[in-house]
C-alpha positions in Angstrom: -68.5 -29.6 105.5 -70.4 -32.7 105.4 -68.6 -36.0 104.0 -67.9 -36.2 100.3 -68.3 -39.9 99.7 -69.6 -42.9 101.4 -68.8 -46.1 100.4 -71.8 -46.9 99.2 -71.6 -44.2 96.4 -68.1 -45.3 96.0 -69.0 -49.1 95.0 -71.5 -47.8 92.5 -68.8 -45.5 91.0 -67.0 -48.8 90.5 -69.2 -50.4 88.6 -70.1 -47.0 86.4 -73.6 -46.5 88.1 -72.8 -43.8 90.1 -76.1 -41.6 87.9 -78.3 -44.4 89.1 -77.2 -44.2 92.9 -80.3 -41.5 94.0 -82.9 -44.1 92.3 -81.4 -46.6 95.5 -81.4 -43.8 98.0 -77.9 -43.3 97.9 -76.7 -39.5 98.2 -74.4 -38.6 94.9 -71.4 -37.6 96.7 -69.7 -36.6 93.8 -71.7 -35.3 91.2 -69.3 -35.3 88.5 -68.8 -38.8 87.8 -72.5 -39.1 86.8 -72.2 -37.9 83.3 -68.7 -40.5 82.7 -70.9 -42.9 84.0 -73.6 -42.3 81.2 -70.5 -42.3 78.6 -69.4 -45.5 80.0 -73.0 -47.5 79.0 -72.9 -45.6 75.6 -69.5 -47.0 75.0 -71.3 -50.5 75.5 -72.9 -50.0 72.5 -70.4 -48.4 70.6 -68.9 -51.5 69.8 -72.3 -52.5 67.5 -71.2 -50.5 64.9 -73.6 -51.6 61.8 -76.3 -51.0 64.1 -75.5 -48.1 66.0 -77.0 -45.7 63.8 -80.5 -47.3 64.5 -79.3 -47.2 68.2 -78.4 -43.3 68.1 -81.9 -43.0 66.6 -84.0 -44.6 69.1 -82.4 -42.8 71.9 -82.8 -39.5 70.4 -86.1 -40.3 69.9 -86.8 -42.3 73.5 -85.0 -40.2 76.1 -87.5 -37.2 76.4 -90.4 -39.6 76.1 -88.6 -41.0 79.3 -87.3 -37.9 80.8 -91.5 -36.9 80.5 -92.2 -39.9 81.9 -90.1 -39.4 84.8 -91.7 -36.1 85.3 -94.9 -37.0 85.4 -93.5 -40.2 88.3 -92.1 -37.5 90.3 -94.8 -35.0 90.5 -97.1 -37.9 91.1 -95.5 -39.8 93.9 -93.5 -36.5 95.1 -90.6 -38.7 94.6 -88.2 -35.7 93.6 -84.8 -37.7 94.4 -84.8 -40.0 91.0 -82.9 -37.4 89.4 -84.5 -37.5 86.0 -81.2 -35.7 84.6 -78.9 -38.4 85.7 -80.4 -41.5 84.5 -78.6 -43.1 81.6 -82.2 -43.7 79.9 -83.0 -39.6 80.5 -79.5 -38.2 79.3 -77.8 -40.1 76.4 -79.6 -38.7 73.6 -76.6 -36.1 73.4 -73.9 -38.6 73.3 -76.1 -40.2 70.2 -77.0 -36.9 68.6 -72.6 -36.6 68.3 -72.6 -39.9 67.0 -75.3 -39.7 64.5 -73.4 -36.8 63.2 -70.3 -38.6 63.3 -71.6 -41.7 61.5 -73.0 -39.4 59.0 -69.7 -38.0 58.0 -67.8 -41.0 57.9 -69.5 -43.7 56.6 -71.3 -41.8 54.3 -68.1 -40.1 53.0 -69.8 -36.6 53.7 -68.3 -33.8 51.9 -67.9 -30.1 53.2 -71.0 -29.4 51.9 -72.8 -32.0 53.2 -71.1 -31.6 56.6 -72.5 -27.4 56.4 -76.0 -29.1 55.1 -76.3 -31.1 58.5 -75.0 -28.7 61.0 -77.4 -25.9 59.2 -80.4 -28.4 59.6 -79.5 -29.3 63.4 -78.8 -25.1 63.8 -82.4 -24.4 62.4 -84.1 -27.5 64.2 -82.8 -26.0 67.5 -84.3 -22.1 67.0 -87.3 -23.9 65.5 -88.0 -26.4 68.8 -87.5 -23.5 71.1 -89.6 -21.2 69.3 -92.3 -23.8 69.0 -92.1 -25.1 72.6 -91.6 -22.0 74.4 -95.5 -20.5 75.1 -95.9 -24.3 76.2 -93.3 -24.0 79.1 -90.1 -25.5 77.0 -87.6 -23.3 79.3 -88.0 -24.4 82.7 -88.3 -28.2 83.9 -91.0 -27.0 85.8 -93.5 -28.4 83.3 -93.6 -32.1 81.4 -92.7 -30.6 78.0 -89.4 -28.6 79.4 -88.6 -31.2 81.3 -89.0 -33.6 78.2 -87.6 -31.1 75.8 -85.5 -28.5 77.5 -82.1 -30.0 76.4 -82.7 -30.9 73.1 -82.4 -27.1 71.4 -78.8 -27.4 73.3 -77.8 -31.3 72.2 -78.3 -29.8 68.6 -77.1 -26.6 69.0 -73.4 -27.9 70.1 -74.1 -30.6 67.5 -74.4 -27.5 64.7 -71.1 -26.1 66.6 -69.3 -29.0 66.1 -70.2 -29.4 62.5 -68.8 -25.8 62.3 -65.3 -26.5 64.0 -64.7 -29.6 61.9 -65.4 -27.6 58.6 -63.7 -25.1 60.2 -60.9 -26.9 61.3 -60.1 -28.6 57.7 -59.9 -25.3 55.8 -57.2 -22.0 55.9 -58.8 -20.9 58.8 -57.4 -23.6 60.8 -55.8 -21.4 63.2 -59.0 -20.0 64.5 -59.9 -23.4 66.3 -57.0 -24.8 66.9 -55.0 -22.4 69.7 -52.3 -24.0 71.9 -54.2 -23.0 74.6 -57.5 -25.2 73.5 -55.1 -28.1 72.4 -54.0 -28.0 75.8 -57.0 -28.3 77.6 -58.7 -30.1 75.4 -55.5 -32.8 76.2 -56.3 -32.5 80.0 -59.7 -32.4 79.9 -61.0 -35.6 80.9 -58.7 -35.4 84.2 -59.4 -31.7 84.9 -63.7 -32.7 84.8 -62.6 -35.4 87.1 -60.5 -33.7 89.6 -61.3 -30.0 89.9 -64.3 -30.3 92.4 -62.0 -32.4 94.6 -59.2 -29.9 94.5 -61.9 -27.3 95.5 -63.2 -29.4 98.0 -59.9 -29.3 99.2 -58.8 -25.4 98.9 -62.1 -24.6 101.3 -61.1 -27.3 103.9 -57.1 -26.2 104.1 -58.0 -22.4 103.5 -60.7 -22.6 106.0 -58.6 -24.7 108.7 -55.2 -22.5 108.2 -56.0 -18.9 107.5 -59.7 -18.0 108.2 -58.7 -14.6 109.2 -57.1 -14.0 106.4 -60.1 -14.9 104.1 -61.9 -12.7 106.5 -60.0 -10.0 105.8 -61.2 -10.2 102.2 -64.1 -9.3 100.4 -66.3 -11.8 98.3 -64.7 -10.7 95.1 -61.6 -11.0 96.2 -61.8 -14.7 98.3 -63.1 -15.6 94.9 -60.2 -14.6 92.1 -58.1 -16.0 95.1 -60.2 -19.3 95.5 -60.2 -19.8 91.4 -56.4 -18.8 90.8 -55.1 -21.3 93.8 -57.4 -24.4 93.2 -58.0 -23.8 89.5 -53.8 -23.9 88.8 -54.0 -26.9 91.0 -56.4 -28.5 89.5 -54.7 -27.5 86.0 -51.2 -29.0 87.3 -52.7 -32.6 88.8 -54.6 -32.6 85.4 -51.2 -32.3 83.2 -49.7 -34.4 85.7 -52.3 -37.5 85.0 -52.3 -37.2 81.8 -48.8 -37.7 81.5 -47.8 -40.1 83.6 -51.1 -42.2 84.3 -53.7 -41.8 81.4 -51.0 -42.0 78.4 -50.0 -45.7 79.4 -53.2 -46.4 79.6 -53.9 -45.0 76.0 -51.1 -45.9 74.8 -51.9 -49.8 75.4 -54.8 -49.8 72.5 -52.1 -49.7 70.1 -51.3 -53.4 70.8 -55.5 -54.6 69.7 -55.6 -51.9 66.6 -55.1 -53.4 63.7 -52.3 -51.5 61.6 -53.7 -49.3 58.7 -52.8 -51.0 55.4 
């Protein structure tokens, strides 16, 4: 197994670029802190909130015009390493799709109907985009329109699901979204993205190193289950563990600059 990290990679993961390492020819050694780089410069402009909805709305509106124009770059110049998907400027129109819808709810004091009005429109603009795109190559990234277009069915799609959950969510059916299991993962989660590619990482090296014959003696299938039950508890367990006893200090210090509710 080759190296997971340089320090190269690992400086621009300290200053939340870690997406835009391929652009400087640096190998993305660990591809999941690309996308909590691309939340960390949307929280930038989080903090801008009168403006933010005409923020939200420019970069739904500007990130496939760039993810097109990166297209175009790479096919031109056979420069196929930019990563197109990773750039903040490709892939934040998601995180402002959820915070349009957001905004829209709260400080336009949107009722349940209003909330099933909006998450019905982005539902129907999703089927309509794909429909509409797909005889001009909208499915595969292959082409400048899918490429350009491909995720934005999805962004609203899960926008429409959330709408549904939080309607969902404040009514008698409660229960439906709101197991113990979700809660729980849902609590972890942020930890558990961060960590469970290095606990795998780290299952193949130990596991390979200590009983190759024993893998050997099993067959796909089974090395698989095995693989997912022994790193994927791990992973689960270091998850709880952080959460506990490193992120909850942490969250717990934003109490001291947040104004108390009158």
């Amino acid at each position: 197994m080759t190296r997971m990290t340089s320090n190269s990679f690992l400086w621009m993961s300290l200053i939340y670029c870690s997406n835009l390492s391929l652009l400087l020819g640096i190998p993305m050694s660990y591809p999941v802190l690309w996308s909590l780089a691309v939340e960390e410069h949307f929280y930038l402009i989080w903090p801008t909130e009168r403006k933010l909805i005409a923020v939200a709305g420019g970069v739904i509106l500007l990130a496939p015009v760039f993810r097109a124009i990166c297209h175009l770059h790479a096919a031109k110049t056979n420069f196929v390493g930019a990563g197109c998907g990773y750039n903040t400027w490709n892939a934040a129109d998601g995180l402002a799709l959820g915070a349009l819808f957001s905004l829209a709810v709260r400080e336009f004091h949107s009722n349940r109907e209003r909330v099933l009005q909006m998450a019905a429109g982005c539902l129907v603009a999703a089927v309509l985009l794909t429909a509409v795109g797909y005889p001009f190559g909208i499915t595969t990234r292959h082409t400048t329109l899918g490429e350009a277009l491909q995720v934005t069915p999805w962004n609203l799609a899960f926008t429409a699901l959330l709408g549904a959950f939080l309607l969902i969510g404040t009514s008698s059916w409660k229960a439906l979204v709101t197991p113990e299991i979700l809660l729980f993962f849902g609590r972890i989660s942020y930890g558990l993205y961060l960590y469970h590619l290095l606990v795998f990482h780290a299952y193949d090296r130990l596991a390979a190193r200590f009983v190759p014959r024993f893998l050997a003696s099993l067959s796909s299938w089974e090395s698989l289950w095995l693989r997912f039950a022994i790193a994927g508890s791990a992973a689960i367990g270091i998850s709880y563990l952080s959460r506990r006893y490193f992120e909850e200090p942490f969250l717990r210090l934003k109490q001291r600059f947040t104004p108390a509710v009158q």
